[in-house]
Every structure is written in structure tokens, then in C-alpha cells.
SERO-4910 file (N, C-alpha, C, O; in steps of 0.05 Angstrom, whole numbers):
BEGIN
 pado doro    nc1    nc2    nc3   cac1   cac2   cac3    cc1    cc2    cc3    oc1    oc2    oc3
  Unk    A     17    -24      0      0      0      0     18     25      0     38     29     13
  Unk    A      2     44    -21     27     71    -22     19     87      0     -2     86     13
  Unk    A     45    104      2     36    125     20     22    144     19     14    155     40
  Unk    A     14    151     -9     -6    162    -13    -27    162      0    -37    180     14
  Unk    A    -36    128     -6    -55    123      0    -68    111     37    -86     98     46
  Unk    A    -51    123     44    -49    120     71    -56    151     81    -73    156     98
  Unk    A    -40    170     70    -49    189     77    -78    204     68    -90    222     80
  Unk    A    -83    193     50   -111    191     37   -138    190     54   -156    205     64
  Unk    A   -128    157     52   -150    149     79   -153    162    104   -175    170    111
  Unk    A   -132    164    118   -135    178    146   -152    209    139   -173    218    147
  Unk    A   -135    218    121   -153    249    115   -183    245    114   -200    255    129
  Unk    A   -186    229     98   -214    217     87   -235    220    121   -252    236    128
  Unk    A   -220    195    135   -245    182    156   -242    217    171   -259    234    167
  Unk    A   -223    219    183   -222    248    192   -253    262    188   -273    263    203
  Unk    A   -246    273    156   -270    294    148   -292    274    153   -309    280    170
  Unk    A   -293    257    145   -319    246    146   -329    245    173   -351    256    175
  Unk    A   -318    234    196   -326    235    225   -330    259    235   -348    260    251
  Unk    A   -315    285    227   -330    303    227   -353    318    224   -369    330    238
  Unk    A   -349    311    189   -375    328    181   -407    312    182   -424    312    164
  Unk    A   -409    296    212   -441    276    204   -451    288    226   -441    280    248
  Unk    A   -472    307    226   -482    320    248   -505    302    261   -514    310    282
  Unk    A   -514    284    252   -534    269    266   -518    248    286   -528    233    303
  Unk    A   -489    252    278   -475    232    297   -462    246    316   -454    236    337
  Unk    A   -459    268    309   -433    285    327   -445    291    354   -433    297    375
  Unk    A   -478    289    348   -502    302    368   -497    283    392   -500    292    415
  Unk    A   -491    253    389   -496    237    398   -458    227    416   -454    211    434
  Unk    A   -444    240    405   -419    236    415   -401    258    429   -414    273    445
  Unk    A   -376    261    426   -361    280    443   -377    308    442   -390    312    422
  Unk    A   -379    326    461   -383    354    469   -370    375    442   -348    368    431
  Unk    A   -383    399    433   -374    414    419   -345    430    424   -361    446    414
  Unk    A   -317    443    429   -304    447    436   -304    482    437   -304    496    416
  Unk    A   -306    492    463   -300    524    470   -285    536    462   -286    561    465
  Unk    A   -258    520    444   -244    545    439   -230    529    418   -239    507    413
  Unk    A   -200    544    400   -198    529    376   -179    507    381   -169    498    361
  Unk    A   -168    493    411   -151    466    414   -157    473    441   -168    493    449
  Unk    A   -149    456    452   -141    441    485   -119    416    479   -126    393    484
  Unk    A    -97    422    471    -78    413    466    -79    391    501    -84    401    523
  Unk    A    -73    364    497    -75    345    526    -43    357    534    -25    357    518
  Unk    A    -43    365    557    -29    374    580    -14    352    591    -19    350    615
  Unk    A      4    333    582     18    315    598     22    309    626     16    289    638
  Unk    A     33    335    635     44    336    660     28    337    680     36    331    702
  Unk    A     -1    344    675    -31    340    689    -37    325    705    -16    314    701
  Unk    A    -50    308    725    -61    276    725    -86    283    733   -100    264    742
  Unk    A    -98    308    733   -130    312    734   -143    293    722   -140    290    698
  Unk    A   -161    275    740   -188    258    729   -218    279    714   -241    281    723
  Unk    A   -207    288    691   -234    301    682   -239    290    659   -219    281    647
  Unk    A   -264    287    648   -279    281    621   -263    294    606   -264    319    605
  Unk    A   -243    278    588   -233    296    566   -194    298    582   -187    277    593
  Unk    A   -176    317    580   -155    322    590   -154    346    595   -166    362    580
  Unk    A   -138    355    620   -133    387    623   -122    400    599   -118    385    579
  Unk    A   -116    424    596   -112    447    566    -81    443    574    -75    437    597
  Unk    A    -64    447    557    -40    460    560    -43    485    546    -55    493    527
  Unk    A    -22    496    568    -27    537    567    -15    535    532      5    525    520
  Unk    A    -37    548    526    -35    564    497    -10    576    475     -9    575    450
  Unk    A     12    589    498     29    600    499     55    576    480     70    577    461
  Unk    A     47    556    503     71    531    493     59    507    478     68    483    477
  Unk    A     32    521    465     30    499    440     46    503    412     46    524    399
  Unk    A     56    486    407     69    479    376     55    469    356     33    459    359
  Unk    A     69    471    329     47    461    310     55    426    314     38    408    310
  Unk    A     81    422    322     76    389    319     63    375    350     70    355    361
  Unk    A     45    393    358     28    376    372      0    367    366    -15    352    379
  Unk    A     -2    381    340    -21    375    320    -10    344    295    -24    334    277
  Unk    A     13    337    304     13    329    281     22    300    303     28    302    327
  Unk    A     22    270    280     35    244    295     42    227    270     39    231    246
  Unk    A     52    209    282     63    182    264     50    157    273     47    138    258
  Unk    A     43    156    296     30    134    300     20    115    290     19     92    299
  Unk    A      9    125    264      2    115    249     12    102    228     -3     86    215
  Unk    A     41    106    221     50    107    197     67     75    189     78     71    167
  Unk    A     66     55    215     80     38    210     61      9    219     52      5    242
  Unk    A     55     -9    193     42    -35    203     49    -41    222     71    -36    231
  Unk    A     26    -57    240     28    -66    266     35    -95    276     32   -110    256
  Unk    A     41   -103    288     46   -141    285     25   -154    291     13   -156    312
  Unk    A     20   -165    263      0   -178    264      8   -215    265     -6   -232    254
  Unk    A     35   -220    282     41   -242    281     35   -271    301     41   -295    299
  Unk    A     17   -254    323      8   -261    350    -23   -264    353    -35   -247    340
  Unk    A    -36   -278    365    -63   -286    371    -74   -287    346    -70   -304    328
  Unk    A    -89   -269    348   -117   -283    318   -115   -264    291   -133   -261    274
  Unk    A    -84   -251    291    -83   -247    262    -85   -220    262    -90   -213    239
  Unk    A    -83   -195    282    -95   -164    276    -72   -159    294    -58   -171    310
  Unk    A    -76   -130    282    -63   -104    309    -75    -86    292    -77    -79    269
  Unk    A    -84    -82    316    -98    -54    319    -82    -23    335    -76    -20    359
  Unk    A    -77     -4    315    -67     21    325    -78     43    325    -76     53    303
  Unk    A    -86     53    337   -100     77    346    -88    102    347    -67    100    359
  Unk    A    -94    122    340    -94    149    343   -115    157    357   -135    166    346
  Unk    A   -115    156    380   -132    184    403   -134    206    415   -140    225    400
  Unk    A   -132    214    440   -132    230    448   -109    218    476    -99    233    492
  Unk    A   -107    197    475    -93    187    487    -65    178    484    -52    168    502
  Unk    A    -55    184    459    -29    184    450    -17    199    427      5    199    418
  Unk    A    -49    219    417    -34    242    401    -57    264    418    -82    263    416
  Unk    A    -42    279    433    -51    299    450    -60    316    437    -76    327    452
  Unk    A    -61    335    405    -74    352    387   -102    338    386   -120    353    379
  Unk    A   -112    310    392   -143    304    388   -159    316    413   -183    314    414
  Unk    A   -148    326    427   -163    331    453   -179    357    451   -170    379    448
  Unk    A   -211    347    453   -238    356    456   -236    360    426   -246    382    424
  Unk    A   -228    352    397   -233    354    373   -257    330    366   -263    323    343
  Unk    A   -267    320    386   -289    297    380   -282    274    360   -299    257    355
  Unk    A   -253    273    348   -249    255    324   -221    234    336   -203    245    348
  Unk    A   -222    212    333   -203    193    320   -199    179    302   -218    173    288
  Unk    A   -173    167    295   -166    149    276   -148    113    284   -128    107    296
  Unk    A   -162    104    275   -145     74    275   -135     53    262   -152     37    252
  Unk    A   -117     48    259   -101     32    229    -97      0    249    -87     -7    270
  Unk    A   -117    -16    217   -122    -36    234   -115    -62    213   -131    -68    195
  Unk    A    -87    -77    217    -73    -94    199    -79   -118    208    -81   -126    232
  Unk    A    -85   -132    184    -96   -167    186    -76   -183    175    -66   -173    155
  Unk    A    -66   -208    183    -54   -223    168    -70   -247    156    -89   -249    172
  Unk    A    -72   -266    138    -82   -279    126    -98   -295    152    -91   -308    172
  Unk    A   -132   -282    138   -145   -303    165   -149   -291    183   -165   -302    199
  Unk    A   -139   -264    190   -142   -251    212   -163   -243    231   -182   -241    215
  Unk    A   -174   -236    253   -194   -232    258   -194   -207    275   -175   -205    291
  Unk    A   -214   -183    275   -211   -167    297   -244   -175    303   -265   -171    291
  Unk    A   -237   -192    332   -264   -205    340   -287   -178    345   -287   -154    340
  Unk    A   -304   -195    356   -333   -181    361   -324   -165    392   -323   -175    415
  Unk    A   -318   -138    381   -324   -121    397   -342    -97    403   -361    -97    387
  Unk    A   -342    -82    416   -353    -52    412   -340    -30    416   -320    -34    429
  Unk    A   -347      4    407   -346     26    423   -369     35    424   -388     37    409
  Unk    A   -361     44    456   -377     44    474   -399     83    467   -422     90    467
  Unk    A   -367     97    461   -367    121    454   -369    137    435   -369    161    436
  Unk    A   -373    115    401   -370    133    371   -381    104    359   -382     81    366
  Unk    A   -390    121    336   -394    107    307   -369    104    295   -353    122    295
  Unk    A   -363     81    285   -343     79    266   -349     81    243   -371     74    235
  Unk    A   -326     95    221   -334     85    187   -301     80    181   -281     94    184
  Unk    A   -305     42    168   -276     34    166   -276     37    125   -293     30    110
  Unk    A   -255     48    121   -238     47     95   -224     30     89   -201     40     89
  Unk    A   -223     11     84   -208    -19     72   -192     -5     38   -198     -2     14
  Unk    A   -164      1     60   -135      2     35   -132    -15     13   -134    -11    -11
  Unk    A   -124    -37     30   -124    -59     18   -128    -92     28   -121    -96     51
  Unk    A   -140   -116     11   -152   -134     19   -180   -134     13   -192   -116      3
  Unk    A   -190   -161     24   -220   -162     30   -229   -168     45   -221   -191     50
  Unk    A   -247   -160     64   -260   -164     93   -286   -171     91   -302   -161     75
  Unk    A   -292   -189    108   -327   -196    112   -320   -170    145   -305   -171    165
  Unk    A   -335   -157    139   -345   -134    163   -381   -145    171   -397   -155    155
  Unk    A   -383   -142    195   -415   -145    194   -416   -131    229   -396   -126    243
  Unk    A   -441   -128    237   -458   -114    259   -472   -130    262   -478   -145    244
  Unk    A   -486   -132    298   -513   -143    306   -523   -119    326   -512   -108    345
  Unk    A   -545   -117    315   -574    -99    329   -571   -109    352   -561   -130    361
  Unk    A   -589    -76    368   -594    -84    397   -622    -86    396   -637    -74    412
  Unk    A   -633   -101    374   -660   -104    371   -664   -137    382   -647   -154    378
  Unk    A   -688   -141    397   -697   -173    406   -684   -187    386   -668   -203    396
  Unk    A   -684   -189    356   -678   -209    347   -647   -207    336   -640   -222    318
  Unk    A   -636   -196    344   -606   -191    337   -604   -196    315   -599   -220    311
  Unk    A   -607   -178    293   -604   -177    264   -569   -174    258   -554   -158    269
  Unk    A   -565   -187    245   -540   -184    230   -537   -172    204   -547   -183    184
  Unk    A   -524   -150    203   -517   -139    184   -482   -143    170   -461   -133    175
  Unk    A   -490   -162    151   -452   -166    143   -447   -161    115   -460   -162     95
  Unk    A   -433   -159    119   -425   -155     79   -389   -159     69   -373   -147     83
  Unk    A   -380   -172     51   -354   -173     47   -355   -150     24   -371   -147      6
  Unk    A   -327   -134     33   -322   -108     22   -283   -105      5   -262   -114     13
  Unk    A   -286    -97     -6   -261    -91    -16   -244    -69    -21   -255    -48    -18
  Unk    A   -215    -67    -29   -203    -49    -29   -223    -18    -45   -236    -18    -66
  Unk    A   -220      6    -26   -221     25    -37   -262     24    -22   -278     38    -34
  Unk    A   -267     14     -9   -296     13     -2   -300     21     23   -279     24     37
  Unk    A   -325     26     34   -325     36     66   -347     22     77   -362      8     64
  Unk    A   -347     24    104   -370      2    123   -371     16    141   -350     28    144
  Unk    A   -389     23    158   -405     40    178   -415     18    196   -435      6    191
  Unk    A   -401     13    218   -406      8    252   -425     28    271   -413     45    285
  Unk    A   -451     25    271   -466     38    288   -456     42    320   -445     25    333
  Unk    A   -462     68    330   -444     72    355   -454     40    376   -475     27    372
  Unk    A   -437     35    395   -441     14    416   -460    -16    408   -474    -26    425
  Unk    A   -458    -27    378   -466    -48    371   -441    -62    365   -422    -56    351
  Unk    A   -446    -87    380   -425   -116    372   -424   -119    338   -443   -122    322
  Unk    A   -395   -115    333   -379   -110    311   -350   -133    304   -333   -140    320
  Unk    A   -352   -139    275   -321   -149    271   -314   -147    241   -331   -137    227
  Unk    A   -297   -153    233   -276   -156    212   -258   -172    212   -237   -170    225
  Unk    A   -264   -196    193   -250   -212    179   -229   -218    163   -243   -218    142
  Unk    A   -211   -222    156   -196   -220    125   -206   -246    113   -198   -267    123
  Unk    A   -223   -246     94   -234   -264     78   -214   -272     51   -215   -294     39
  Unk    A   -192   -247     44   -173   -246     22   -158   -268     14   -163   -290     24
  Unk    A   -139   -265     -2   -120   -285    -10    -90   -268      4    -72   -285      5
  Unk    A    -86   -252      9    -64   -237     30    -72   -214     55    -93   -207     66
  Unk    A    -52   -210     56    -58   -194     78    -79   -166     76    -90   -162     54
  Unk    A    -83   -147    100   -105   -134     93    -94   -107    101    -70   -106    107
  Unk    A   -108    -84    102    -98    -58    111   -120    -42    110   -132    -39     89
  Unk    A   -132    -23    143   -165    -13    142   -159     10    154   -147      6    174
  Unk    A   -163     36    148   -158     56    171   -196     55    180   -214     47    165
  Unk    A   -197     61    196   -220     71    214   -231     99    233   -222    102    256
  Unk    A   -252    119    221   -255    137    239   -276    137    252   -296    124    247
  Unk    A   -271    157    279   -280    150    299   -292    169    314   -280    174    334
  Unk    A   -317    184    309   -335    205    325   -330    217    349   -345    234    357
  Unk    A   -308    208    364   -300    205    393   -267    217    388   -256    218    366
  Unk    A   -254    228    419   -224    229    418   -216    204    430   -191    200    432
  Unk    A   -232    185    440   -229    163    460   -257    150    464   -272    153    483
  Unk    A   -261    133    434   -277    108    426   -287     93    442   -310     84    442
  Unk    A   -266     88    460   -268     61    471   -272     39    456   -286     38    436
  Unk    A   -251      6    474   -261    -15    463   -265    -45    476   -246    -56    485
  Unk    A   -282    -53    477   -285    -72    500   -296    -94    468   -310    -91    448
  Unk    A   -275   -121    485   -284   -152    463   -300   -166    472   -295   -174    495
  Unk    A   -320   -175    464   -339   -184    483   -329   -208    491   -341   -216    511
  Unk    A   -306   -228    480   -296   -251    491   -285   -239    530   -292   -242    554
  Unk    A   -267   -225    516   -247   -219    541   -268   -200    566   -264   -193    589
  Unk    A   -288   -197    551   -302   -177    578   -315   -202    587   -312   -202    611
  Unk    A   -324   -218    581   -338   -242    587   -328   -256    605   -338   -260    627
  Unk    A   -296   -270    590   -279   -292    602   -256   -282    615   -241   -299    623
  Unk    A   -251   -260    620   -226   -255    623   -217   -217    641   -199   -200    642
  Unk    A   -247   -223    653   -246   -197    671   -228   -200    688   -213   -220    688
  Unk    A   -226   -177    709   -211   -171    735   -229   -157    749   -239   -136    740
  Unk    A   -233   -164    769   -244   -202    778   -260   -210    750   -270   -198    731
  Unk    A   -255   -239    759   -266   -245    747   -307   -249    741   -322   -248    761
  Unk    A   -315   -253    720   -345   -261    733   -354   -281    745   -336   -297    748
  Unk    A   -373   -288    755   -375   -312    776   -387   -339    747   -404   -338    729
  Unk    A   -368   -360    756   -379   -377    746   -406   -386    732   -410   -391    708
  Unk    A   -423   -386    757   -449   -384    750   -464   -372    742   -486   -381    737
  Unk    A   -456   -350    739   -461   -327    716   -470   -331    691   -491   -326    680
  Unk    A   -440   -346    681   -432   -351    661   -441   -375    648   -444   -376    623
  Unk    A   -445   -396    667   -463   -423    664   -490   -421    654   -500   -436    637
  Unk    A   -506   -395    670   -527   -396    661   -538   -382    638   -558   -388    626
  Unk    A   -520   -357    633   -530   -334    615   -525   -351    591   -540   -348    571
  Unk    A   -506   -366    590   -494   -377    565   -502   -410    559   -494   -424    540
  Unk    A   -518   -417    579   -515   -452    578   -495   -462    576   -496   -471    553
  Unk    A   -473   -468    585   -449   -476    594   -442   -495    622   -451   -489    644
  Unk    A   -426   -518    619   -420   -534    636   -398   -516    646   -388   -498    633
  Unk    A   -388   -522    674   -365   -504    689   -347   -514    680   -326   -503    687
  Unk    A   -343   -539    661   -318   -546    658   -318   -532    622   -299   -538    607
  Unk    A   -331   -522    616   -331   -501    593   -332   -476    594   -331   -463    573
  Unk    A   -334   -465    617   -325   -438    624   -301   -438    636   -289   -417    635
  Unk    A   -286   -467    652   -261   -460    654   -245   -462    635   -223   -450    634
  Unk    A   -257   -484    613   -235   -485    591   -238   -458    570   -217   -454    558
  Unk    A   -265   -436    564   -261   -421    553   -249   -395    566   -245   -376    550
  Unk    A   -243   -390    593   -229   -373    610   -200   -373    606   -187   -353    611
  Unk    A   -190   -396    596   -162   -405    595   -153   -400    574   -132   -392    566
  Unk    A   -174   -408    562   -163   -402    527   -167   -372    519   -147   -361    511
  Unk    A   -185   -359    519   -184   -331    515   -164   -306    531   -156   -284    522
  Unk    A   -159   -314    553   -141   -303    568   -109   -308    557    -94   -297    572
  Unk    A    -97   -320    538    -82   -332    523    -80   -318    498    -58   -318    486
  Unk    A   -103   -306    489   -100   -288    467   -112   -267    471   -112   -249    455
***
């Protein structure tokens, strides 16, 4: 994938997460002034991050790389996922937007998760992905579709979500994000692999499960 086209995409989800006012209504707060550059040196617990004084903002606190280098996708189920937030490029703070570059290797999976905090819309660089959604409607409708290079897919805010690499090689997706801090919770690992953990019986019943299948799926997901 060129660099072009890397910088393409990110521009792309950017404007686009911006400019959708029926979503923006529903996500981060409008911003008072023109940055609140995140304040490092801070450790205030507030919604959002303290300002750094005005005086000692730079333009490259506006700018990052984070993004700019595939992720290892050589470990667990085939993804890395890299993020641009508000949490490791301090120019997103109170701009309501992120970005996330999300690399598959053959087969890969970025399981069924959610945010909690934004709508996603993913840009598939390159590869092919089965993407799909399930409703928080009684009958949990699935919405899936396999998509290809140069195409886009829309994750409704806080519905169980994934992406596949269905391809013959590897894959490459940037993703934007209504939010400076998405959030992301997998529904495996929130399930199996809390701190504390959930109570067995919990888990036995919500799920119909023998205890000797919640200990063997506790073990195994905690592992990847």
C-alpha cells in the first residue's frame, strides 16, 4: 500500500467523522475554543484532559506518526490494531475525532467487539473483509457484507462488531471515529477474562455452559 494512500484514507475518515451531524449530536461535546492541546504533565481525572497553556502549543502537537508503521499482526488471531486518540496524540483533545489503522494477516480476525463512545466508518486500503454488525433489537439482526479495497463500512455507535480478512493476502483498514477516545471492549475478554473475574455461575447460566466449559473457555481466551 502507497503512502499516498495511507495518507488519503486517514484524511478521508477524519472529514468524514467530522462532518455527520446526526452523529456528532450523539458523541463528544462541541469544543470552546480552537484546541485544548492534552497537558501531559496534568493527572486531573476530568472528562476529556486538562488544556495546556496556549502560549507553549506547537504546531507538531497537531501532528503524529502513529500511524504510519504496520502493526504485528504475528500473534493471537491475526490483527493489530493502532489507534490514534486523544490518548497518545494529544492535538485530538476535545476535537471529537479519531483514527485507527487496523492490519490483518491472512485469516485474521478483529473479534466481536464494541465502542462504547463513537460510530465507526472503516476504509479498507487494501484486501478483502467480511465486516458485519448485530442490532440491539430482540432479534439480533446481523448486518454483514464482504467489502473490498477502496470501499467503506459503517459500525453503528455501541453495537457488537467485527472484521475478517476473507482475502488471499494480507489486509490494511484505517477507521474513523466520532469520539477522541472510542473506547473498546471484546466481548470474549469482557466475558472470560475480567478482573475479577465473573462468577462462574453467571456464566453457566446466561450462556448454557458446563463449568468445565467456562473454565476451559477462561483459559483459552485469556491466552489471546
Amino acid at each position: 500500500m502507497s503512502l499516498l494512500w495511507t495518507r488519503l484514507a486517514i484524511l478521508g475518515l477524519i472529514t468524514m467523522a467530522a462532518m455527520q451531524p446526526e452523529i456528532s449530536l450523539a458523541a463528544d461535546a462541541d469544543p470552546l475554543q480552537d484546541f485544548c492541546v492534552k497537558d501531559t504533565n496534568q493527572q486531573l481525572h476530568v472528562n476529556g484532559f486538562p488544556c495546556k497553556d496556549p502560549a507553549q502549543v506547537q504546531a507538531s502537537d497537531f501532528a503524529s506518526a502513529v500511524l504510519k508503521n504496520p502493526g504485528n499482526t504475528s500473534k493471537g488471531l491475526g490483527v493489530a490494531v493502532t489507534a490514534a486518540n486523544a490518548l497518545n496524540f494529544a492535538g485530538l483533545n476535545t476535537q471529537g475525532v479519531s483514527v485507527a489503522r487496523i492490519d490483518f494477516a491472512k485469516n485474521g480476525l478483529n473479534p466481536p467487539h464494541v465502542h462504547p463512545r463513537a460510530s465507526e466508518i472503516l476504509f479498507l486500503a487494501q484486501g478483502t473483509l467480511l465486516v458485519g454488525f448485530v442490532t440491539s433489537t430482540p432479534e439480533s439482526k446481523l448486518f454483514a457484507q464482504t467489502i473490498n479495497a477502496g470501499e467503506l463500512f459503517i459500525f453503528p455507535r455501541g453495537l457488537v462488531h467485527f472484521q475478517l480478512n476473507v482475502g488471499y493476502d494480507t489486509a490494511v483498514a484505517f477507521s474513523g471515529f466520532n469520539s477522541q477516545n472510542q473506547g473498546t471492549s471484546q466481548v470474549a475478554k469482557a466475558l472470560f477474562a475480567s478482573n475479577p473475574p465473573i462468577d462462574d455461575a453467571v456464566l453457566e447460566k446466561a450462556l448454557q455452559l458446563s463449568a468445565a466449559d467456562v473454565q476451559h473457555l477462561r483459559s483459552l481466551i485469556s491466552k489471546t
